[in-house]
C-alpha positions as CSV (number, residue, x, y, z in Angstrom):
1,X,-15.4,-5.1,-4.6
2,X,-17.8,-7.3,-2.6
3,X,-17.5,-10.7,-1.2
4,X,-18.8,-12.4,-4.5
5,X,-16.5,-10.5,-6.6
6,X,-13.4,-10.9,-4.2
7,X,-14.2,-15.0,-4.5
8,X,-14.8,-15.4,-8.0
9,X,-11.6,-13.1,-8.9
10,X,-9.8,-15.5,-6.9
11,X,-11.4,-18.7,-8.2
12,X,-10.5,-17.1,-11.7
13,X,-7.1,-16.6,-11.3
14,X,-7.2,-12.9,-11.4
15,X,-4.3,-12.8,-8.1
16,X,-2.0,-9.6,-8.9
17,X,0.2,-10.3,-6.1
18,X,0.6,-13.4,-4.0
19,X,2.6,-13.9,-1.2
20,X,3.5,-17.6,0.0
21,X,5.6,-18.2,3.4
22,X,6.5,-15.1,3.9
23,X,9.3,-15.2,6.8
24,X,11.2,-12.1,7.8
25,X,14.6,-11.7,10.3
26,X,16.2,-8.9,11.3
27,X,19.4,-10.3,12.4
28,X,18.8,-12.8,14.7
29,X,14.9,-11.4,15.7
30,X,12.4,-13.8,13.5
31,X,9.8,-10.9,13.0
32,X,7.0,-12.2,10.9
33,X,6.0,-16.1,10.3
34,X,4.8,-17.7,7.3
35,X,2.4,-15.3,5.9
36,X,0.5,-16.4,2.5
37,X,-1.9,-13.8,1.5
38,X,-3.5,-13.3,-2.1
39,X,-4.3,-9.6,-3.3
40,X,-7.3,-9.8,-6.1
41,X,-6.3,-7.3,-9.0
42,X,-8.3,-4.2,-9.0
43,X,-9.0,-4.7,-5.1
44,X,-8.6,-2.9,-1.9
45,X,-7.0,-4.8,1.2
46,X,-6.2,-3.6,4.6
47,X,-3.6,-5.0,7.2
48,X,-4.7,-4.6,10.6
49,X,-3.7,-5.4,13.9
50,X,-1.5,-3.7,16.9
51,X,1.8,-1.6,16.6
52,X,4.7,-3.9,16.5
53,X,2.8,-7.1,14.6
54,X,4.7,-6.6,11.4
55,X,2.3,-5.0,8.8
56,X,4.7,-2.4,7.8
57,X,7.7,-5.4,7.7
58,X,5.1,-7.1,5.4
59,X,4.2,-4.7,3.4
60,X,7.7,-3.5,2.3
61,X,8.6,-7.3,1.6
62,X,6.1,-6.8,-1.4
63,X,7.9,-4.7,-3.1
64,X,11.7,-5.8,-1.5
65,X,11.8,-2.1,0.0
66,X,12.8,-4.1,3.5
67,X,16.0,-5.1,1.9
68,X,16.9,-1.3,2.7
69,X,17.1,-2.2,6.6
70,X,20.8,-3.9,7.1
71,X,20.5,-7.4,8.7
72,X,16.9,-7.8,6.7
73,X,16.9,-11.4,5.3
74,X,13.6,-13.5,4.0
75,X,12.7,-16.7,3.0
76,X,9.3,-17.0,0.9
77,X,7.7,-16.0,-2.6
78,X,5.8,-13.2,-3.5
79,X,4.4,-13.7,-7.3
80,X,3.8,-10.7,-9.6
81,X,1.8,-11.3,-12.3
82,X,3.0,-15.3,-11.2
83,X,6.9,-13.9,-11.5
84,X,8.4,-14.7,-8.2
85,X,10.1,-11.0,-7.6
86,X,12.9,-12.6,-5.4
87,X,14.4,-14.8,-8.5
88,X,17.9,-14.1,-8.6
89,X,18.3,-12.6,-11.7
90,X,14.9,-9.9,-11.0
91,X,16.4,-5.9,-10.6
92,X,14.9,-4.9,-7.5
93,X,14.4,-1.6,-9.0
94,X,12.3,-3.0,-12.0
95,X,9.7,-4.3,-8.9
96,X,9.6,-1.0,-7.5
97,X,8.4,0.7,-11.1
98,X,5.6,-2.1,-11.0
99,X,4.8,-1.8,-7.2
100,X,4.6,1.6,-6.4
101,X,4.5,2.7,-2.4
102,X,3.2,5.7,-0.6
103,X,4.7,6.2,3.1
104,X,2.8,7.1,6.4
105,X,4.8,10.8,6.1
106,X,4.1,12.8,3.2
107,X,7.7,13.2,1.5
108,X,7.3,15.6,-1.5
109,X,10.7,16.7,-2.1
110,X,10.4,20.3,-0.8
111,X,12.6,22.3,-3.4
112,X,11.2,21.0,-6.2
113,X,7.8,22.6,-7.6
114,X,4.6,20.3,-7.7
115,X,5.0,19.7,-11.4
116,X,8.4,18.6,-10.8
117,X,7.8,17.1,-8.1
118,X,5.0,14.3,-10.1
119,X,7.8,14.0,-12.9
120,X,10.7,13.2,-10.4
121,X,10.3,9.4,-10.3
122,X,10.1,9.1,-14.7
123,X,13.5,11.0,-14.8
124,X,15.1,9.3,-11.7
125,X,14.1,6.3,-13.7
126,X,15.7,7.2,-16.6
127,X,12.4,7.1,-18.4
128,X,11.1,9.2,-20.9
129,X,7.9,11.1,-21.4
130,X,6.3,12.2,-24.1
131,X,4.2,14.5,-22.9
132,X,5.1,15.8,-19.7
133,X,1.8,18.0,-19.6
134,X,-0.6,15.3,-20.0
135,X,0.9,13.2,-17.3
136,X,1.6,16.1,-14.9
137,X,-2.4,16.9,-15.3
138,X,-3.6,13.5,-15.0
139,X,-1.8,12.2,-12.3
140,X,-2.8,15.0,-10.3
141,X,-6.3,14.5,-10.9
142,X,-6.5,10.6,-10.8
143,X,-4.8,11.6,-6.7
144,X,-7.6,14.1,-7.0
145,X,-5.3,17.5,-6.5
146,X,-5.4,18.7,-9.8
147,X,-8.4,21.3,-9.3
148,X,-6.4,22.7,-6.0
149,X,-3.1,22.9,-7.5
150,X,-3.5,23.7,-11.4
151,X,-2.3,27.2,-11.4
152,X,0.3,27.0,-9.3
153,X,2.3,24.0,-10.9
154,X,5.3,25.5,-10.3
155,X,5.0,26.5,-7.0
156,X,7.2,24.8,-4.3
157,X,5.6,21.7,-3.2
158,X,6.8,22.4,0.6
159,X,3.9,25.1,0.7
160,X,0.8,23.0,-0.3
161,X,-1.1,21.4,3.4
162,X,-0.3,17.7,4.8
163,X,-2.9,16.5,3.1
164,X,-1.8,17.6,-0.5
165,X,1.5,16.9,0.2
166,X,0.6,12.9,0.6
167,X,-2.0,13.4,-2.9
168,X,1.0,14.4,-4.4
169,X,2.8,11.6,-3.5
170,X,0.3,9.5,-4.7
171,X,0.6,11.3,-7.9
172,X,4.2,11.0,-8.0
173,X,3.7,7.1,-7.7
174,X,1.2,7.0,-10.7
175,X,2.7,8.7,-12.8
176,X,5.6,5.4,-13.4
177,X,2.3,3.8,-14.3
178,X,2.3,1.1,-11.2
179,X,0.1,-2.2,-11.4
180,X,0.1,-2.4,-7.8
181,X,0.4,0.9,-4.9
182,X,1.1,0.0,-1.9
183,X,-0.3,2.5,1.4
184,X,2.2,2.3,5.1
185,X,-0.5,4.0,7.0
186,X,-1.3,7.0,4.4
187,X,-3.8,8.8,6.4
188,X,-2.2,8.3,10.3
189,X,-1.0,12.0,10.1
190,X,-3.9,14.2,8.7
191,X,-6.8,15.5,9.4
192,X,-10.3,14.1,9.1
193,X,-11.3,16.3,5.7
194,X,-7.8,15.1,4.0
195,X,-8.2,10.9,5.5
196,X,-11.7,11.7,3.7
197,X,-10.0,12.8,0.4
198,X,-7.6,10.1,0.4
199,X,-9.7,7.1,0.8
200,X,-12.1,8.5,-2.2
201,X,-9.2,8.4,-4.2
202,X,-8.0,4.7,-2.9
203,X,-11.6,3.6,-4.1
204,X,-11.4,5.6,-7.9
205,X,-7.6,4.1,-7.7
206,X,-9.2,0.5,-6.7
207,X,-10.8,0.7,-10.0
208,X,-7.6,0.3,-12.1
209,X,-5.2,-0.9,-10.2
210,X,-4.5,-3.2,-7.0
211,X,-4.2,-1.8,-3.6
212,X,-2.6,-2.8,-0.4
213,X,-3.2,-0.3,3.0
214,X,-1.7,-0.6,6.3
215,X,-3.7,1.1,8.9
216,X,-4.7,1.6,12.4
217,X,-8.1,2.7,12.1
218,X,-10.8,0.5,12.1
219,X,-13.1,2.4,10.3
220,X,-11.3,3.5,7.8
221,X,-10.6,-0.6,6.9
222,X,-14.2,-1.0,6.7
223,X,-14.5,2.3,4.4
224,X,-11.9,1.5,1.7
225,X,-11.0,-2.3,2.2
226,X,-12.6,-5.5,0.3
227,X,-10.7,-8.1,2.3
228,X,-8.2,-7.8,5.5
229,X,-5.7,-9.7,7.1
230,X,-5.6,-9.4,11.0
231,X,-2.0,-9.7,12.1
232,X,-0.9,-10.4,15.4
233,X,2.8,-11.2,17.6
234,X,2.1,-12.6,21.0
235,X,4.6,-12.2,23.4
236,X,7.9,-12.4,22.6
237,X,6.8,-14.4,19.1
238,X,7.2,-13.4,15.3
239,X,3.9,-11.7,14.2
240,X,1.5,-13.9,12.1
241,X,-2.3,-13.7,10.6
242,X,-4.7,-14.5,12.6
243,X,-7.5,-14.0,10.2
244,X,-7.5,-13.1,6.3
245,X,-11.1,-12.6,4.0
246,X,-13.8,-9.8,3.2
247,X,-13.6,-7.1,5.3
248,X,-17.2,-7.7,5.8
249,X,-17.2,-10.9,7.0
250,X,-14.1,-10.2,9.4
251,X,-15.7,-7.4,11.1
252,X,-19.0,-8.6,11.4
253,X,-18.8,-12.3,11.9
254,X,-15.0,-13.3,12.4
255,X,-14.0,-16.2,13.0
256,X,-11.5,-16.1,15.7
257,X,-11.9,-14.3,18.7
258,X,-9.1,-12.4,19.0
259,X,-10.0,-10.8,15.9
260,X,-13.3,-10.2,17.2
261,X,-11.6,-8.6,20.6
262,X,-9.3,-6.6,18.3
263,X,-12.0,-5.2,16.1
264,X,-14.0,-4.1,19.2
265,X,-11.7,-2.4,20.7
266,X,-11.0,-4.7,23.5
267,X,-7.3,-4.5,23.1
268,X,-4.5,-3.2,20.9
């Protein structure tokens, strides 16, 4: 998506996820600070910044996954589809069908067999498929796996590489049909042929869904992204964005010069 497409989504109301004053404890510790960000549907954005700043904190608030940590606590929105998914009568579990998430470590679970593996989250779910078959094969190739793995389906998933393990993991998110997937660092543990593989399929994903990556690597944000958020904590201070628009324009012509420092390489 480029900067004209990322603006006039926006300007049409075509926002999949928004969040507004976003504010985050642990405890007592005040770790991020009124964060609004807007995620275009069918759009790639990338959270950058140094360890520590709260990208992954963020990121889990937008599908309530940092509820999991005891002491968490929030104040803020985040609007799905304009449905504010902290209203007291929304099943946190129902926003997890909806907004899918793939973790920085590949977690297949190892004594199950790929094809099980992809079904696992429709039967934890309690829902039903049709036709187990059809999903099984097309999740597998919209993670683009299917071709390495399709006869040996019900092999253990524990013997396929790193990089196949996290494909399958993307394919075990798609296949409870998610509007939104969102990526904690997906590529931080392979190798340079799989973070190739994965961010071809972020793009084909791009093109049907809405995407939100958390990620160290500069180039890979330029790659994959159409707009990022530079986040930042100064000392001993709640992390906050510096900086949020088209990947282009940030890393070319930013704004602020601590963004400009960080996307440099002159710190972090």
């Amino acid at each position: 998506m480029t900067e004209t497409l990322v603006r006039d989504s926006l300007e049409n109301g075509l926002v999949h996820l928004e969040a507004k004053d976003i504010n985050v404890w642990f405890s007592s510790k005040h770790v991020i600070e009124n964060i609004s960000l807007q995620f275009p549907e069918n759009s790639v954005t990338a959270l950058i910044g140094p360890s520590g700043c709260g990208k992954s904190t963020f990121i889990r608030t937008l599908n309530r996954m940092h509820e999991l940590i005891p002491g968490a606590q929030l104040s803020g929105e985040v609007l799905f589809n304009g449905n504010n998914i902290y209203g007291p009568a929304v099943d946190p579990i129902s926003v997890r069908l909806g907004i899918g998430m793939v973790f920085q470590k590949p977690n297949p679970f190892p004594t199950m067999t790929i094809r099980e593996n992809v079904l696992s989250g429709l039967k934890l779910s309690g829902r039903r498929a049709r036709d187990e078959d059809s999903i099984v094969e097309s999740c597998l190739t919209r993670s683009s796996l299917w071709t390495e793995v399709r006869d040996r389906l019900d092999s253990s998933a524990g013997a396929l590489s790193g990089g196949q393990q996290q494909r399958l993991c993307i394919a075990r998110s798609l296949a409870l049909n998610p509007e939104v997937l969102l990526m904690d660092e997906p590529c931080s543990a392979l190798d340079p042929s799989s973070t190739r593989r994965i961010e071809a399929t972020i793009r084909e994903l791009s093109e049907s869904m809405t995407i939100v990556i958390v990620t160290h690597n500069m180039q890979q944000a330029q790659r994959v992204s159409d707009q990022t958020a530079f986040f930042l904590a100064e000392e001993n201070q709640p992390g906050f964005v510096v900086e949020f628009g088209p990947t282009d324009s940030l890393f070319s012509a930013p704004n602020d010069p601590r963004t400009e420092d960080y996307v440099n390489g002159r710190f972090g």
